[in-house]
Structure formats: C-alpha cells, structure tokens
C-alpha positions in Angstrom: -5.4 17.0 -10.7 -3.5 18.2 -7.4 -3.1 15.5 -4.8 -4.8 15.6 -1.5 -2.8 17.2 1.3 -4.0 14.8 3.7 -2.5 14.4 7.5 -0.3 11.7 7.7 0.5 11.3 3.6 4.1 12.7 2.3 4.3 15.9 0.3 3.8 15.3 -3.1 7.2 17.0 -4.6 7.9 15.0 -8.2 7.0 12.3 -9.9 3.1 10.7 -10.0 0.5 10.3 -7.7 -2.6 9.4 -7.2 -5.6 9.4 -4.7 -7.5 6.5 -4.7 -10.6 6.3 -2.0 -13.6 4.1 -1.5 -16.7 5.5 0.9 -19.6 3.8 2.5 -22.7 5.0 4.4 -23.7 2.9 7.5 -26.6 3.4 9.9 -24.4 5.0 13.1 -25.8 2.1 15.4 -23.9 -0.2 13.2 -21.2 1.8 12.0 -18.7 0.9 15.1 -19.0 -3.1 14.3 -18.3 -2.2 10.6 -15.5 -0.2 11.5 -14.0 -3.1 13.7 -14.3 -5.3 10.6 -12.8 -3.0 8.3 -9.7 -2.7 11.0 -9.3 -6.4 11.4 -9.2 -6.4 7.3 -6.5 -3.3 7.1 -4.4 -5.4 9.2 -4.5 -8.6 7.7 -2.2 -8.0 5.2 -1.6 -11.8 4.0 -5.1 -12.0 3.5 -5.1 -8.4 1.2 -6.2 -10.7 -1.9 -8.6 -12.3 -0.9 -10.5 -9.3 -0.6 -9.8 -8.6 -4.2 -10.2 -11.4 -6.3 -7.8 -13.1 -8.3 -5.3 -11.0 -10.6 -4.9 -8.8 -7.5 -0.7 -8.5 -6.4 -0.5 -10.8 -3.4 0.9 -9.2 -0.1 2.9 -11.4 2.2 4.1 -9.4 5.8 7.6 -9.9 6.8 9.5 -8.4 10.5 12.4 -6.7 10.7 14.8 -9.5 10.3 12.6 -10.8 7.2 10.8 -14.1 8.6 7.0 -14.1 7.7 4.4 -13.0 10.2 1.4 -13.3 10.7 0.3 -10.3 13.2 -0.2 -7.0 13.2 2.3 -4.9 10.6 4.7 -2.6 13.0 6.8 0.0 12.1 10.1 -1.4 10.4 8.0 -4.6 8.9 8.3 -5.3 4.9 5.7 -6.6 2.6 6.6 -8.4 0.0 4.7 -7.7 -2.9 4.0 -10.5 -6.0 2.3 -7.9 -8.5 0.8 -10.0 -11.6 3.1 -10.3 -14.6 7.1 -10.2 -14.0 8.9 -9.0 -11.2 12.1 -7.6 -9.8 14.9 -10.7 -11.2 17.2 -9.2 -8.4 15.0 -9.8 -5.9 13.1 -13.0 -6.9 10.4 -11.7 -8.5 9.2 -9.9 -5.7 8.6 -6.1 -4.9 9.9 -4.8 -1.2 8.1 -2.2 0.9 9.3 -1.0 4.7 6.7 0.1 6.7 8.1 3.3 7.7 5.1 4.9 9.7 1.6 3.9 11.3 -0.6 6.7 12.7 -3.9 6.6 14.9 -5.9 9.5 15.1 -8.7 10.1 17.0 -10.8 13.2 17.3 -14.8 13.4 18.5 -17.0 12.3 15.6 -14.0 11.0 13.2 -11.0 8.0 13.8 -8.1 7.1 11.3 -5.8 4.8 11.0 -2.3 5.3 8.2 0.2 3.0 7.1 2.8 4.6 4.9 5.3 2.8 3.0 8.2 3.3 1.2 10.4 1.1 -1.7 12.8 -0.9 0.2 16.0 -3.6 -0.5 14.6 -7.4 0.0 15.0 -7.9 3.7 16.3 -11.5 2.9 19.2 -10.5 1.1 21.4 -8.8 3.4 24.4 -8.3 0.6 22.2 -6.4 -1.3 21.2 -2.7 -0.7 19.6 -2.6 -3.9 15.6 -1.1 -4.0 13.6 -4.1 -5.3 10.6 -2.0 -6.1 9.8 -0.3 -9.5 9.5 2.8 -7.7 12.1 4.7 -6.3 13.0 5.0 -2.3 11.4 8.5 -2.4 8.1 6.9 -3.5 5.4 6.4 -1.1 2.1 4.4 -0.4 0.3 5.5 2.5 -2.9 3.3 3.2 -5.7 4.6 5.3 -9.0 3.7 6.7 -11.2 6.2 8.3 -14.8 6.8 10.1 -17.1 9.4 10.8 -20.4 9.4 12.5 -21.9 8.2 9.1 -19.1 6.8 6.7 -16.2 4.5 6.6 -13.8 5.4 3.9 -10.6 3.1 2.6 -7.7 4.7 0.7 -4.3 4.6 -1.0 -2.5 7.8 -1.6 0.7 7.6 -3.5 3.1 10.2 -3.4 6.5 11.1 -5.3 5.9 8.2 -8.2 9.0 7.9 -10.3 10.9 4.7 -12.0 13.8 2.9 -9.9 16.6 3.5 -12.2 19.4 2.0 -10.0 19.5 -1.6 -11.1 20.2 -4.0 -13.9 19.9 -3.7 -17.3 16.7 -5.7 -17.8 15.0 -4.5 -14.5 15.6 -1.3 -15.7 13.5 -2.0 -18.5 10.6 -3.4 -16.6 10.6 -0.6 -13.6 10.3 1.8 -16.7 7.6 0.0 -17.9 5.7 -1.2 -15.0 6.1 2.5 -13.4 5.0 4.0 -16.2 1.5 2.3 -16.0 1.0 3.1 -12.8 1.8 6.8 -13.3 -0.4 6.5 -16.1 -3.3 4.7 -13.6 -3.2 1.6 -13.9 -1.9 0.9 -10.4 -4.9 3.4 -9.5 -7.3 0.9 -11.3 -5.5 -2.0 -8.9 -5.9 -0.2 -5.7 -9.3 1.0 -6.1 -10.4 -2.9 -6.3 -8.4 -3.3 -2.6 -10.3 -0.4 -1.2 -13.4 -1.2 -2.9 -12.8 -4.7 -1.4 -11.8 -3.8 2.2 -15.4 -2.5 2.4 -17.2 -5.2 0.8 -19.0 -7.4 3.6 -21.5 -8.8 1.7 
C-alpha cells in the first residue's frame, strides 16, 4: 500500500514504510483535557513504556551533548533506544535517534503536533561517527498526535526503511535481520501498541 503523504512526514523515496495510527472519539466538551493528556504523554519520552507494557523498546531522552533529560525533547535531542533482544555492540547495545524536526500546527477545528527522527551516531561517543541504528541515516520516524472537534489520533509514520550496512561484521548481521522485520511489520506491530497506548486512559 502507498504511504500517506502527510504534512510534516519525509517523502517516501526507497526502502519500507509503514503508517501506523490509532484514533479515538471523545465527547468535544472533554476532548481539550484528553488532548492535554495525550500531549503531556507524547512528550514524556522516558516514560514511553510504561504506556506499553513490558516487551516494549524502552526510550531514554538525551540533549545535545548526550546527558539524560528529563524535559521536553528539542530539536537536536537523541533518544536512546533499548529495543528487546540484542542491540547495536558498537554502540552498547543501544539504538541512536536525533531529533531532527518538531512541528505545531494549528488550524480552526484541527491541532497537530510532529516529531521526526532520524538514525544517528551515539552522542556519547564522540570518536565514533558511526550510525548506531539498524536503519540507515536516510530512514525516518516521524511521531504525531493530532485532534479534531471529535477525535484524537496517535501515529508513527516511517519513511525510507532500509538496513545500516556501514558497520561491523556482526552488526551487519543483526541490522539485516532486525531491519528486515520491521520492513516486514513487525516494528508496525510494536508501534501500534505505543499509539494504542498513548490513548489509553483507562
């Protein structure tokens, strides 16, 4: 199926992608106070899991020099990702993400908020320009939450999917392999419980 062209989301050029959304109807008298939730969520990254139970990939916010905060995520943050099973031996066994872009858009009867990011070198490691991500840099995640008079909606659009090829032997292997499932959805399958779970306030 063709991706989404969606503002704020890369061009989908090569490689996989995927659109994965969640939607909820509210009464529009609560709808405002359910949207204020569902920002506080979006932006709590550190807390990303705990909306998703465990064998969810835990999400830790880092700044621009690579110390962990907890705040808002700003252009030029990472995330450190710690998906379940092994990760990136150059890197620790962590995934990298740089937040490259966050939009606000507001219109009438509809708001949105975007965070894209992109594959990135582990911030902490300052020697090392190597991408510690099983995607390659061109890949991109761009995570948005949206309203309209009657619905709030929670997404993940990935765009320009393909293995990270440029490092060692055995984390060649494993971006192959780990890449490949997503492309395939399974990283679909993980996102849709984070989107699912950003709108969960039960």
């Amino acid at each position: 199926m063709k991706p989404k062209q969606i503002k704020g989301v890369p061009e989908q050029q090569y490689g996989g992608s995927h659109d994965t959304e969640s939607e909820k109807r509210f009464e529009p008298v609560v709808l405002p106070s359910k949207f204020e939730i569902l920002q506080n969520r979006f932006f709590s990254i550190n807390q990303w899991q705990s909306y998703c139970g465990e064998g969810f990939a835990d999400f830790r916010l880092y700044d621009h020099k690579g110390d962990l905060a907890e705040r808002n995520p700003q252009k030029g943050d990472f995330i450190r990702i710690d998906i379940p099973g092994p990760g990136e031996k150059e890197a620790e066994g962590y995934d990298w993400v740089e937040v490259t872009d966050i939009c606000f858009c507001e219109e009438r009867n509809s708001e949105s908020i975007s965070m894209t990011c992109r594959p990135s070198e582990d911030p902490n490691n300052a020697k090392n320009d190597h991408i510690a991500h099983f995607y390659s840099s061109k890949a991109t995640s761009t995570f948005m939450i949206s309203r309209t008079t009657e619905n709030l909606t929670a997404a993940v659009y990935g765009r320009n999917e393909s293995p990270n090829l440029n490092a060692g032997m055995i984390d060649t292997v494993r971006n192959i392999f780990v890449a490949a499932g997503g492309m395939i959805g399974i990283s679909k399958i993980q996102w849709k419980r984070l989107t699912d779970g950003l709108l969960d306030f039960n």
